[in-house]
Every structure is written in C-alpha cells, then in structure tokens.
C-alpha positions as a Markdown table, in Angstrom:
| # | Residue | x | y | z |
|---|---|---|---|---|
| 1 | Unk | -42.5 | -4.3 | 0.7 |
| 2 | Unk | -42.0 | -1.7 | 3.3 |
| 3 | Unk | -38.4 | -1.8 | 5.2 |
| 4 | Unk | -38.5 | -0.9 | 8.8 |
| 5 | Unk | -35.3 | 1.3 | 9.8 |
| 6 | Unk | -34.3 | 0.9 | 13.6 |
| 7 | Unk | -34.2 | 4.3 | 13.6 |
| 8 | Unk | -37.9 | 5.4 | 12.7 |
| 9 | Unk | -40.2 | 7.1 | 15.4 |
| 10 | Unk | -43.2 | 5.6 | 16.5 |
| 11 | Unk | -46.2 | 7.4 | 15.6 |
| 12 | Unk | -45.8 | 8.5 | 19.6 |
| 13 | Unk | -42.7 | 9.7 | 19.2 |
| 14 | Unk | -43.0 | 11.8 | 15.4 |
| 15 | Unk | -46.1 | 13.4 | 17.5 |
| 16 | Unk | -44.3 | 14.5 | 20.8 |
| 17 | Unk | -41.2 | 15.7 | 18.4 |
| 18 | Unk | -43.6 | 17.5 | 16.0 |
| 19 | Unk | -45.6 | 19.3 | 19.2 |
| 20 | Unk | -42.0 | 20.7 | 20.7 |
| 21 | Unk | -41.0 | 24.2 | 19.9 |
| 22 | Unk | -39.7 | 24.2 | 16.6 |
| 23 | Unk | -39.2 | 26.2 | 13.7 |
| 24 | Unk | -40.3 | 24.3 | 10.4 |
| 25 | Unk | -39.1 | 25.0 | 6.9 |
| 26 | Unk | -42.5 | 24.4 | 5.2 |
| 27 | Unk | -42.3 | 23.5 | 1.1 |
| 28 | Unk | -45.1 | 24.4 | -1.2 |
| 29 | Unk | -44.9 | 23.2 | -4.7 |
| 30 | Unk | -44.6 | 25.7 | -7.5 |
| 31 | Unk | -45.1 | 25.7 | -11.1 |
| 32 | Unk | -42.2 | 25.3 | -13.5 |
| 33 | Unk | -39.7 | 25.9 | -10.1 |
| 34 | Unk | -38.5 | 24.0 | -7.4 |
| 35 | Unk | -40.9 | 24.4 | -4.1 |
| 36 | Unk | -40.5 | 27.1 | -2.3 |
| 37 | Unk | -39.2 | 27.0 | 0.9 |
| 38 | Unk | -39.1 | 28.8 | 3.9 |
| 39 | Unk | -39.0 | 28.6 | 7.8 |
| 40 | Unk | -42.2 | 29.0 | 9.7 |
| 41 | Unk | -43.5 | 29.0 | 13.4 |
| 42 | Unk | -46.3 | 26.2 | 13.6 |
| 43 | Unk | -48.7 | 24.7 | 15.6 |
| 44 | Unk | -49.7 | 21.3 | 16.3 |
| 45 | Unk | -50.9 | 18.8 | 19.1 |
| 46 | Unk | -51.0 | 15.1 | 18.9 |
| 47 | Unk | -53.4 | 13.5 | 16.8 |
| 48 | Unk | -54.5 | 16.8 | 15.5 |
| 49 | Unk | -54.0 | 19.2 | 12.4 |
| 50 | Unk | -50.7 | 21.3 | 11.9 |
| 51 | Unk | -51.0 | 25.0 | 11.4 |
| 52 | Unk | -49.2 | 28.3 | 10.9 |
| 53 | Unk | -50.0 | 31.6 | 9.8 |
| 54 | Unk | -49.1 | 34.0 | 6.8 |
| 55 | Unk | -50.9 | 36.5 | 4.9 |
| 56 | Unk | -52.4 | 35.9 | 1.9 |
| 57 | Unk | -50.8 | 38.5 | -0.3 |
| 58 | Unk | -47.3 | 36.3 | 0.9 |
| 59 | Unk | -45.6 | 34.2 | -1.8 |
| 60 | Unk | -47.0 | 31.2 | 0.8 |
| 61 | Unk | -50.2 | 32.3 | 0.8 |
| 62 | Unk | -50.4 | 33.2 | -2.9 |
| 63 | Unk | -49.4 | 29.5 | -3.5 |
| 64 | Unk | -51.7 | 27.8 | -0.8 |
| 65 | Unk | -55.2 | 26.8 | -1.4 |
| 66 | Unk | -57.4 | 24.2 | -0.3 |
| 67 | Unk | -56.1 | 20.6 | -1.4 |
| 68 | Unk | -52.3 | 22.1 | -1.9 |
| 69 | Unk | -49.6 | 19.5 | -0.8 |
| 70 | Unk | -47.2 | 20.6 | 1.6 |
| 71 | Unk | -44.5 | 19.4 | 3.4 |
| 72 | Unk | -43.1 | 20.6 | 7.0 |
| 73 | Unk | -39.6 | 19.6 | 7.9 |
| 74 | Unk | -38.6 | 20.3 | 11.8 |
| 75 | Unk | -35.1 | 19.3 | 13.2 |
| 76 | Unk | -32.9 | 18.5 | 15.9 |
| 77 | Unk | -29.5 | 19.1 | 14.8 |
| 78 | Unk | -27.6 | 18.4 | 17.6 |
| 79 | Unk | -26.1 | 14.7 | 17.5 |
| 80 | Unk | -27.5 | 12.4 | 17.8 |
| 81 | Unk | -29.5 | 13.9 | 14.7 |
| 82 | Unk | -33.0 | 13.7 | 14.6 |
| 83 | Unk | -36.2 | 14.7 | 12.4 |
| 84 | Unk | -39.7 | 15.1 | 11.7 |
| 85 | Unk | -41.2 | 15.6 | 8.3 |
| 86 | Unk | -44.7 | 15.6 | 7.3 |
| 87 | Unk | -46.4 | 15.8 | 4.3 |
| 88 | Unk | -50.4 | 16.3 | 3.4 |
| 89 | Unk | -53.1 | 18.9 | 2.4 |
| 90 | Unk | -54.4 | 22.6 | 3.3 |
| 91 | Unk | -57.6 | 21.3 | 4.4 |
| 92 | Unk | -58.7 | 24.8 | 5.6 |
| 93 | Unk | -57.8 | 28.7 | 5.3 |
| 94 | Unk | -58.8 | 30.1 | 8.6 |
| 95 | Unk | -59.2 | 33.1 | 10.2 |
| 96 | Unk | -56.5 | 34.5 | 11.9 |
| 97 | Unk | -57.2 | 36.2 | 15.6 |
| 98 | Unk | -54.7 | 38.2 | 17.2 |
| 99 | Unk | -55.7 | 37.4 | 21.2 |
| 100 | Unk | -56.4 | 33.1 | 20.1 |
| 101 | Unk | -53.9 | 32.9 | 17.5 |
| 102 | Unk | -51.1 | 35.3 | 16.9 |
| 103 | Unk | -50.1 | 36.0 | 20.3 |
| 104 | Unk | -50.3 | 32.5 | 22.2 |
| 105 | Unk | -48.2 | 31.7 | 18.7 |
| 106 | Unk | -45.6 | 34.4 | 19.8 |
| 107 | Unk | -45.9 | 33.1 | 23.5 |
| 108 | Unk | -44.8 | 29.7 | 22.2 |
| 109 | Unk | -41.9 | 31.1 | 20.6 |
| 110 | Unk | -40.9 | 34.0 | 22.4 |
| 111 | Unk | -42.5 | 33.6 | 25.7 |
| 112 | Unk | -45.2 | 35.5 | 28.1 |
| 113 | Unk | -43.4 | 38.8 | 28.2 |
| 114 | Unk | -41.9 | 39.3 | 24.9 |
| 115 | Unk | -44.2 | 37.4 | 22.5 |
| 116 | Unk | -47.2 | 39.5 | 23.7 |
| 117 | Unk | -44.9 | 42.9 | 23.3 |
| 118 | Unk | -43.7 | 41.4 | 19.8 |
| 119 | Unk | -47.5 | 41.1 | 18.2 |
| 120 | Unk | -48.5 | 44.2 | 20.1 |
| 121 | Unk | -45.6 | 45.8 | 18.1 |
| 122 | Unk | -46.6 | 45.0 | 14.6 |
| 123 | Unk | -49.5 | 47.0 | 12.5 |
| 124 | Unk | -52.7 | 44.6 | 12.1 |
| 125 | Unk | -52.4 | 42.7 | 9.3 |
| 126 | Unk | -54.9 | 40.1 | 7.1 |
| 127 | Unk | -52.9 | 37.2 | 8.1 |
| 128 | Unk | -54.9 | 33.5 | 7.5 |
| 129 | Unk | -54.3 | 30.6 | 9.6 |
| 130 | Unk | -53.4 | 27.8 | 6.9 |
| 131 | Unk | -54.1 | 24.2 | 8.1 |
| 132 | Unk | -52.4 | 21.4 | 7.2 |
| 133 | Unk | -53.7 | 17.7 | 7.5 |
| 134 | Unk | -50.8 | 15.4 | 8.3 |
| 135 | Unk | -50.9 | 12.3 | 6.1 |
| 136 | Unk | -47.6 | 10.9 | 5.5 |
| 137 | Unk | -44.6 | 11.4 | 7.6 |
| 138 | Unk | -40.7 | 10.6 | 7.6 |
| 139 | Unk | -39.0 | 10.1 | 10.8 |
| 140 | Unk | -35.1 | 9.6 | 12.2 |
| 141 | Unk | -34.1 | 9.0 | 15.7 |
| 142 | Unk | -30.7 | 8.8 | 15.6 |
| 143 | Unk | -30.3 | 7.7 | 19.1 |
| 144 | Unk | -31.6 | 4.6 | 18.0 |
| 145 | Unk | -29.3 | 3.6 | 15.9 |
C-alpha cells in the first residue's frame, strides 16, 4: 500500500521542476563500488526523455550503455526545500552536434552571449548525447507541508 505524502509533486509539477535550469548530480551504478556520482547539465521537456552529454572515453560514458539504470537528482535548496529525482534507462547513445546540441545546451546554462563563446572555446570533441527514459520519480515540495 502506497502512502501519499502531502508533500509529493504532481506529475505537473516534477515535470515543470525537472525542465527549469538545473544542474543534476546523475548516479550510474558501478561494479563492486558505490555509483558514481557527479553533476551534469541536462535537458528535458515535459512528457519527454531526459538527456545530457559526455564523452564516451569519460568515466560516465565508459559506464553507460543501453538499458543502464540511472538516476538524476536536481534541487532547490533554498527553504522551503524542494526536489526532483528520477530514475530509469539509457534508452539511446546519440549523436552529439555542436550547432543542435552543445551550444543551445551552453545557452541554457550560460546564456546567448557567453554559452555560444564557451563551446566555441573548447577543441571538438566525440562527446555522445546519452538519453535517459524517466520511469520512476521521487518528489518533495516542501511548501506544501
């Protein structure tokens, strides 16, 4: 028996939370050791998949295939507290584009002047776009309790 928490999201809610400019600590399982964990910038819309981008030869991308579990955590820490955490599959391992990926990615983050200057900065890389299928999710709102 499931026990609903006056301070849970509606599925509404989690969505508009999870689509806000964040940055996520992802955690990818690992063999014999705790997950790794480490912050990310992501992407997601409402109803959609999540994404975010590393290259493969990363420790993230070395642990990341197709059907890996994930989790994605994103916070507001400011009172009253409030979070986001999803949990679900690499459905796909994309390619990574710098004009339709990378830099509307640094846009989101850094904004229209400096996110372009930021990617335009760094050598090209092999970086993969790694998609993650939300399936289960844990919310708090704690302005509702």
């Amino acid at each position: 028996m499931e026990i609903a928490f006056v301070t849970r999201m509606t599925e509404e809610e989690r969505e508009s939370f999870l689509a806000e400019v964040r940055v996520a600590v992802v955690a990818i399982p690992r063999n014999d050791l705790g997950p790794l964990t480490t912050p990310v910038w992501y992407w997601y819309e409402p109803g959609g998949n999540l994404w975010f981008e590393t290259q493969p030869t990363s420790r993230k991308g070395q642990l990341m295939q197709i059907g890996t579990r994930i989790s994605l955590c994103v916070q507001d820490e400011r009172p009253p507290y409030t979070y986001v955490s999803v949990e679900g599959p690499i459905v796909e391992i994309a390619e990574d584009d710098r004009d339709l990926h990378e830099i509307p990615m640094a846009i989101r983050y850094m904004g229209k002047e400096d996110g372009p200057n930021y990617i335009t900065g760094l050598p090209p890389s092999e970086w993969k776009r790694y998609i993650m299928h939300p399936e289960r999710w844990l919310t708090m709102d704690g302005s509702k309790s």
